[in-house]
C-alpha positions, 0 to 999 in steps of 0.5 A: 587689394582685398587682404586674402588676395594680398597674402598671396601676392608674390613676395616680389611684387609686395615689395615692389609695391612698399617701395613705391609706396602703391601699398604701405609696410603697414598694410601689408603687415596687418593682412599677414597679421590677420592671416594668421590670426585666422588659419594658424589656431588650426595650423600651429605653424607660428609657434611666437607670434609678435603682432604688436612688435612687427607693426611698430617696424612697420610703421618705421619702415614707413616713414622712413620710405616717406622721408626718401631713405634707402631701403632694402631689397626685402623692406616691409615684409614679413619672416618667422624664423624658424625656431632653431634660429637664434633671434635677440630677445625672441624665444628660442626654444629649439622645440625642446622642452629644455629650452622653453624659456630660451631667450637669445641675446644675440642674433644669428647672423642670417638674422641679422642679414634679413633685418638689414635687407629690410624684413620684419620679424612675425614671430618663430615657426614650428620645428621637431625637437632639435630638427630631428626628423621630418615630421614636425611636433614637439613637447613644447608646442605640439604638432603642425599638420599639412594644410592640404589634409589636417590629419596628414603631417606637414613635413619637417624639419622646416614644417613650420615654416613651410605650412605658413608660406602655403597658407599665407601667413608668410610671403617666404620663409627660412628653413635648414636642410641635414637630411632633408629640411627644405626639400620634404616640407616644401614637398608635403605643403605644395611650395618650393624648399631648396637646399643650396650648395653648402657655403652659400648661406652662412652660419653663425653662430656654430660650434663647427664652422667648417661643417658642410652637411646642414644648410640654410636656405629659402622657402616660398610659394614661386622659385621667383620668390625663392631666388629672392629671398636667397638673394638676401639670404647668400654670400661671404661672412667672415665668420664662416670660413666655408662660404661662397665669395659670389655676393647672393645679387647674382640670385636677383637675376632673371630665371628665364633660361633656354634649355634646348639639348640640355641633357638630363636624367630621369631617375624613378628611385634613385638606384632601388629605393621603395617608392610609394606607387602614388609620388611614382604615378604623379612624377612619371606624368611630368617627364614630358614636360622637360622634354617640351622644354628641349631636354634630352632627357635619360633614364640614368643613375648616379652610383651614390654606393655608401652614401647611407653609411657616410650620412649616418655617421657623420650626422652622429658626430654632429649630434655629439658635438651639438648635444652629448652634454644634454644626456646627462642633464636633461636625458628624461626631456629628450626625445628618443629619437634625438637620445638614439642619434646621440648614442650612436655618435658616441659608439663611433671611433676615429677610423669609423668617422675616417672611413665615413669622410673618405666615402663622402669623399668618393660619392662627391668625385662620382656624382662630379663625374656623373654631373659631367654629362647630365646637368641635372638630375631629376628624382622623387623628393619624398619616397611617400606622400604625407603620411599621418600627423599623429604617427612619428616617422614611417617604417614601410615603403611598398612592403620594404622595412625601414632600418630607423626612424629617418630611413624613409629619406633617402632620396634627399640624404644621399643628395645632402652627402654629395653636396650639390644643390638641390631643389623641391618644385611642385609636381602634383597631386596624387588622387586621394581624397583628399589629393595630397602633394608631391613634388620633384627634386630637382639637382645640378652640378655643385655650385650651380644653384642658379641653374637648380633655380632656373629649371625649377622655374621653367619647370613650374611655369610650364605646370602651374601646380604651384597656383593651387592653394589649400582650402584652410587658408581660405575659411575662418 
């Protein structure tokens, strides 16, 4: 297998392959190696890269297989850890000046799953500033573009991570999701990015263990390879006290599911948000697809009244919790954005966080009892296509005027606010020139993931749009 075809090959299959020994950990290691010796100096994705650390594994791996040693599920290939993750003896940076020299001495817990499910590390992936925003650059490394236009931004705040999966530089990829991590990037780069019902994946190490707006969750080029790599990814720890008992193999099941009268709604906006006329053009040519599925689908919309309110404050307290104490140290190395989200944690009071919770509250029972007759919802996952890399968020849809710097979001945050899964799946292209990304947003009912997974396959076989790859990962 010629190594350009390889890095392409589906993470399963690449796995199947080691464990049979029909291809080599070390083979496969080098090929993602020279990928991103080849793409990632244009890309700046991989922001650490340990070649000479992940063949050693490799070759481990190796011989270990030869010896006729269990291995795991996810054994020989290749992960970049998205730079917010903590990784032992790895550079951690945060993409935070303040932390660029961070090296870790433990590993998060989602690492230490990944290793023992066979994985190796490549390196780190590139995040905004205390993934703050879904645009991503930062002062220590710079900016990541879109593989499909390089003046165009990837996404964020898993934009690294979503660039290399799109490139070939990784078979999949970790990522987080507040407001929109997995779900924007994996839109603006052609791949899939979910967002699992918080609980699935757990954290460790957090200083709230009990928080349920950010998750962690996969990234990959299939919904095949997606549910795999969450398979490794899910189930009960410990130390996280919100996690779900149901063990990630029920994630390593077939997708293929019947979806014959399975009534859905069509949403074009959400309840009124500005939509770009280019993401509304490419989705509206897709509704049939889940009608040839057997969907009944419905133009509907749930009533998410005083999601924005709920979402803006309890992300603030989170951003107090996490980095107040950088305010007085490190104020002149923040980033505004990040210095903006803090001091609107520290305006609010007990009965705004109480109104706050009470209202998330209430959007959880709507949706639940909106969920009772849909079993999906299908909306935008962006409200803009990729926009350009050297601006740092949007503040204009279709003429309406954005509030902040996260306000163009909307169409994920509402949807991390109920707390169902949801999922982006390639949807298409818009016709600019050159084409740029779009992809749907696919929600089910809390807990279902499964069911987010296996309408996002059926979805994605029928339209083969996640098949096309950009031209960058193919020249130098």
């Amino acid at each position: 297998m010629a190594s350009k075809d390889l890095v392409f090959q589906s993470a399963k299959k690449l796995a199947r392959l080691i464990r049979t020994r029909k291809l080599s950990a070390l083979e496969v290691m080098k090929a993602h190696i020279a990928q991103v010796e080849r793409v990632n100096p244009t890309m700046n994705a991989i922001v650490t890269f340990l070649p000479e650390q992940a063949l050693k594994e490799a070759r481990k791996l190796d011989a270990k297989i030869a010896r006729g040693a269990e291995v795991g599920p996810l054994a020989g290939l290749p992960i970049a850890y998205k730079d917010m993750i903590v990784t032992k003896g790895i550079r951690t940076t945060f993409g935070s000046p303040i932390y660029k020299d961070n090296v870790p001495e433990n590993d998060h817990l989602l690492v230490e799953r990944l290793k023992a499910a066979g994985a190796i590390t490549l390196g780190k992936t590139n995040t905004p500033e205390f993934a703050a925003g879904s645009q991503t650059f930062n002062k220590v490394f710079g900016a990541t573009p879109n593989p499909y236009d390089l003046t165009k931004t990837c996404g964020g705040s898993s934009g690294g991570a979503a660039a290399a999966v799109a490139c070939g530089m990784l078979p999949f990829a970790d990522g987080s999701d507040l407001g929109a991590s997995l779900r924007n990037p994996g839109n603006f780069c052609n791949v899939v990015g979910f967002r699992p019902t918080p609980g699935r994946t757990p954290y460790y190490p957090t200083g709230d263990a009990w928080a349920t707006l950010s998750v962690i969750g996969p990234i990959a080029r299939s919904v095949e390879d997606t549910a795999f790599l969450f398979s490794a990814m899910a189930g009960p720890d410990l130390r996280s006290p919100i996690s779900i008992t149901e063990p990630g193999s029920i994630f390593a099941k077939p997708l293929k599911r019947n979806f014959r009268k399975v009534r859905v709604a069509w949403s074009k906006n959400l309840g009124g948000l500005p939509v770009d006329k280019r993401v509304t053009a490419v989705l509206e040519k897709q509704r049939k697809v889940f009608e040839s599925l057997g969907c009944i689908v419905e133009e509907a919309e749930p009533d998410l009244s005083g999601a924005d309110e709920a979402f803006h404050v309890l992300r603030a307290v989170g951003f107090v919790q996490k980095y107040a104490p950088l305010l007085s140290s490190h104020r002149d190395q923040l980033k505004d954005t990040v210095i903006w989200n803090i001091e609107e944690g520290m305006k609010l009071d007990g009965p705004r966080i109480a109104r706050a919770q009470a209202i998330r509250s209430d959007v959880y029972r709507r949706m639940r009892e909106f969920m009772e007759r849909y079993e999906f919802l299908l909306l935008p996952v962006n409200q803009v296509v990729p926009f350009p890399v050297t601006q740092a968020y949007i503040d204009e849809i279709d003429g309406v005027k954005l509030g902040n710097y996260i306000d163009w979001m909307k169409s994920c945050y509402y949807i991390t606010v109920t707390s169902n899964p949801a999922i982006s799946v390639p949807a298409g292209f818009t016709d600019d020139n050159p084409a740029l990304p779009v992809g749907l947003q696919i929600v089910g009912r809390f807990r279902d993931d499964f069911g987010v997974l296996q309408l996002a396959h059926a979805f994605e076989q029928e339209t083969q749009v996640a098949l096309r790859r950009p031209q960058v990962a193919f020249e130098a």
